[in-house]
C-alpha positions as CSV (number, residue, x, y, z in Angstrom):
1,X,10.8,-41.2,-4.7
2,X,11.7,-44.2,-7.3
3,X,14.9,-45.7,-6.5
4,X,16.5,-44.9,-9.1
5,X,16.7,-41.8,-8.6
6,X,18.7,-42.2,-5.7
7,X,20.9,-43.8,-8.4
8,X,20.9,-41.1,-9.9
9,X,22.1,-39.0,-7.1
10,X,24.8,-40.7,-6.7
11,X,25.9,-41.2,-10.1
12,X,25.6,-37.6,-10.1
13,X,28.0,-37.4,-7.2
14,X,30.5,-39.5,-9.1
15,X,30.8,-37.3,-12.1
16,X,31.6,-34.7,-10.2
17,X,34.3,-36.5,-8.2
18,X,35.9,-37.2,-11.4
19,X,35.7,-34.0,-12.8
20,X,37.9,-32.7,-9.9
21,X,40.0,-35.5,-10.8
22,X,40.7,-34.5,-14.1
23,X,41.2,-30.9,-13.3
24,X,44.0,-31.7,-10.4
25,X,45.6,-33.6,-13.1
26,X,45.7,-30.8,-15.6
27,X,46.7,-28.6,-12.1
28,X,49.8,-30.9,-12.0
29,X,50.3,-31.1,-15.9
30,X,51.1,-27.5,-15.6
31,X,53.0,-27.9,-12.7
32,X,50.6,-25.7,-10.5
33,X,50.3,-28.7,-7.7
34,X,52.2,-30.6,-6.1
35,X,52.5,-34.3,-6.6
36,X,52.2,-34.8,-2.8
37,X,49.0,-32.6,-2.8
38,X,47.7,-34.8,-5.9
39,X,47.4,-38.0,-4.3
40,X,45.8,-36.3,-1.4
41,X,43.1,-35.1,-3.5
42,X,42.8,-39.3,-4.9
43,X,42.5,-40.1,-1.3
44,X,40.0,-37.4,0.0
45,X,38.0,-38.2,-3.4
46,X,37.8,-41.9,-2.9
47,X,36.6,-42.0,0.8
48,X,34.2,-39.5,-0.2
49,X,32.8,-41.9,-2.5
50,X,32.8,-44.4,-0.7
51,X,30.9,-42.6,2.7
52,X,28.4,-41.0,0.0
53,X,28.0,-45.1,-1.8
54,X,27.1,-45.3,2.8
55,X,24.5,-42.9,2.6
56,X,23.0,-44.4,-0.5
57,X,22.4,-47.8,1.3
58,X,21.0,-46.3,4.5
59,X,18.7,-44.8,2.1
60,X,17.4,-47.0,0.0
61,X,17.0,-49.4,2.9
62,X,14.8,-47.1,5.5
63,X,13.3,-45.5,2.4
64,X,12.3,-49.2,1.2
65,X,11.4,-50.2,4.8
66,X,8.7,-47.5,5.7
67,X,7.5,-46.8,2.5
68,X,9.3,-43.2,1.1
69,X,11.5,-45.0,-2.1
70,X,9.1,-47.3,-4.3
71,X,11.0,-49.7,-6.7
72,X,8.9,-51.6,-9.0
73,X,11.5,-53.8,-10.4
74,X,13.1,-54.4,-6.2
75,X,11.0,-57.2,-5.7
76,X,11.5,-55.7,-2.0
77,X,8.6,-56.6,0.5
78,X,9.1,-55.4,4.1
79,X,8.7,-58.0,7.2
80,X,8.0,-55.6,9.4
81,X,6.0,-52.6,9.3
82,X,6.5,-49.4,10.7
83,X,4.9,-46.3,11.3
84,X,7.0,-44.1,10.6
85,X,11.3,-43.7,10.0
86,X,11.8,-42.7,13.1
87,X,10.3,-45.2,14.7
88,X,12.2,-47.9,12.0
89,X,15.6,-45.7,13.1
90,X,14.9,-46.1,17.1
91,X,14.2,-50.2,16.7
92,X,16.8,-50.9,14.6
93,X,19.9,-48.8,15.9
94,X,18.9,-49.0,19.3
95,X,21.7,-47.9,21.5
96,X,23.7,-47.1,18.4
97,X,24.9,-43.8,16.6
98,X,25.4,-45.0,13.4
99,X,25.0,-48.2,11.1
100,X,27.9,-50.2,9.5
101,X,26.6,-51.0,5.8
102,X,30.4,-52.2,5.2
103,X,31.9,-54.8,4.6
104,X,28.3,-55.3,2.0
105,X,27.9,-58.7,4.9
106,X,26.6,-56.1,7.1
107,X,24.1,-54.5,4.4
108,X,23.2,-58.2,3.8
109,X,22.7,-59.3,7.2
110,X,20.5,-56.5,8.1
111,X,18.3,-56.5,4.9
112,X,17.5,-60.3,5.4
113,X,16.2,-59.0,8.7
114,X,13.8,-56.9,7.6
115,X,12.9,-57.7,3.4
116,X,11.8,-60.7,2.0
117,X,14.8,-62.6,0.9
118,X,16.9,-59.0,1.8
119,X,16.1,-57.5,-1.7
120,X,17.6,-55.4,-2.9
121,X,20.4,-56.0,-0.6
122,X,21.3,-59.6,-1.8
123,X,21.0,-59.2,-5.3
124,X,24.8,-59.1,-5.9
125,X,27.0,-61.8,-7.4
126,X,29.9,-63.0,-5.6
127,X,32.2,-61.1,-8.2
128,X,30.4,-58.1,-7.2
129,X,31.0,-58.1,-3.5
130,X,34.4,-59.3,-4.3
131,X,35.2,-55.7,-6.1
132,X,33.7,-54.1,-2.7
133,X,35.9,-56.0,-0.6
134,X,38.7,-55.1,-2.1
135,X,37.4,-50.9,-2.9
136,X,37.1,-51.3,1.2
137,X,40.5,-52.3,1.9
138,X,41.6,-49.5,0.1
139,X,39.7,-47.1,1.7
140,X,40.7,-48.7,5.5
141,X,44.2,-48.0,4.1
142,X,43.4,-44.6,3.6
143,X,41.2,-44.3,6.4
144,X,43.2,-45.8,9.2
145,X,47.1,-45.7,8.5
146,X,47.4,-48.2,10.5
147,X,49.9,-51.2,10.2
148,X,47.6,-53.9,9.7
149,X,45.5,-51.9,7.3
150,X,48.5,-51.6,5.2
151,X,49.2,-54.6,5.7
152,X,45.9,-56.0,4.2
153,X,46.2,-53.6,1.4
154,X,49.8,-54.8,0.1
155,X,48.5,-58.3,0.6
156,X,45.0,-58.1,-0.7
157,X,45.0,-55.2,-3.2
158,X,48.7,-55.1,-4.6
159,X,49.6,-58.8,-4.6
160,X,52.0,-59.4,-7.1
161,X,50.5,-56.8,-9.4
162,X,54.1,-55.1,-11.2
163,X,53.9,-51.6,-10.0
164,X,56.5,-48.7,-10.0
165,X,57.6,-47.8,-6.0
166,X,54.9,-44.5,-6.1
167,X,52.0,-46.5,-6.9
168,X,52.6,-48.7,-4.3
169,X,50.8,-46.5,-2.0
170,X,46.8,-46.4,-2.0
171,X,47.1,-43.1,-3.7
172,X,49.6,-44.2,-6.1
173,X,47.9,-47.0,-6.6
174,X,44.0,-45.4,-7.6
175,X,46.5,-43.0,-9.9
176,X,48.1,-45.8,-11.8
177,X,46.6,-46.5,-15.2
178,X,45.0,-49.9,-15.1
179,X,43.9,-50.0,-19.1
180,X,45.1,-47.1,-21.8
181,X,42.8,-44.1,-20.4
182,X,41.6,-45.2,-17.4
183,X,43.5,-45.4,-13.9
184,X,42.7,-47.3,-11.2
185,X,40.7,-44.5,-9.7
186,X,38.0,-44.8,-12.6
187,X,37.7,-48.4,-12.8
188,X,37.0,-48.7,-8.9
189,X,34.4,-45.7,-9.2
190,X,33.0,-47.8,-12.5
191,X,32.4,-50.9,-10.1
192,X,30.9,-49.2,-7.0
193,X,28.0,-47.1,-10.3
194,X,27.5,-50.9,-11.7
195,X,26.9,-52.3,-7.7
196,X,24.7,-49.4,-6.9
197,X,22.1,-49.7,-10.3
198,X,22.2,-53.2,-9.2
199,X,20.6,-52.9,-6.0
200,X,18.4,-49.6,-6.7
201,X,16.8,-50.7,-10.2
202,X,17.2,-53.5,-12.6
């Protein structure tokens, strides 16, 4: 399989987040949902994105690593060869259930390990990563309800940004419009497509 294709996938994915998106808001439009049950839907759609965006990177890194995605255009050449993936899953998790591919320094990290230079992995600008950061402390704030998550997320994602009192909530805040026609939601999902074709083709 080409990488891009696993673009693809996801892009895929996307689409079809936002098309549930749209048709909750028509749902509330005609007064058919609850504004409550709205911005639970922007919640459960955004961390889905965002675990799926997960699954995309463990991908394209093992299927790099032992061979199964090709990517002409990577540049990506393997230290280490291994004989199979799950042989490359068994070194490289060790006693571990899962990998942590964010924050991206943790994608980074582990691709300079095992690729040449850690392309893909490292081919993102600093603006890049920065848009990351900030899509993850949204989702922790989702995520985790926790004190100090919302904490970080009035500090590093609201600021001093004027907002009305219901969009100073991560759901209000993905359902706010950040340009005529676009909310919050859409220009967040926009970064994460433009990271992704980054790192899976030129």
């Amino acid at each position: 399989m080409q990488a891009r294709r696993l673009f693809e996938h996801f892009s895929g994915y996307v689409r079809s987040l936002e098309s549930t998106r749209v048709k909750m808001e028509k749902l509330l439009a005609d007064d058919r949902l609850a504004r409550r049950d709205l911005e639970r839907v922007y919640e459960g759609l955004f961390l889905s994105a965002f675990t799926r965006f997960e699954v995309l990177l463990e991908d394209l890194f093992f299927g790099l690593l032992v061979g199964r995605v090709s990517c002409y255009s990577c540049d990506s050449y393997p230290r280490v060869n291994f004989q199979s993936e799950k042989v490359a899953r068994q070194v490289i998790l060790r006693e571990r259930r899962y990998l942590d591919w964010l924050p991206y320094g943790k994608t980074e990290e582990l691709a300079k390990s095992f690729f040449r230079g850690g392309r893909p992995f490292t081919r993102l600008d600093d603006g890049e990563k920065s848009k990351l950061q900030t899509s993850l402390f949204i989702r922790n704030a989702i995520a985790h309800k926790s004190t100090y998550s919302s904490k970080i997320f009035t500090e590093k994602v609201l600021g001093s940004t004027p907002l009305a009192p219901r969009e100073r909530t991560p759901a209000g805040f993905l359902r706010s419009q950040y340009r005529i026609n676009q909310t919050r939601f859409q220009l967040y999902m926009n970064d994460v497509l433009a990271v992704s074709k980054k790192v899976c083709h030129r």
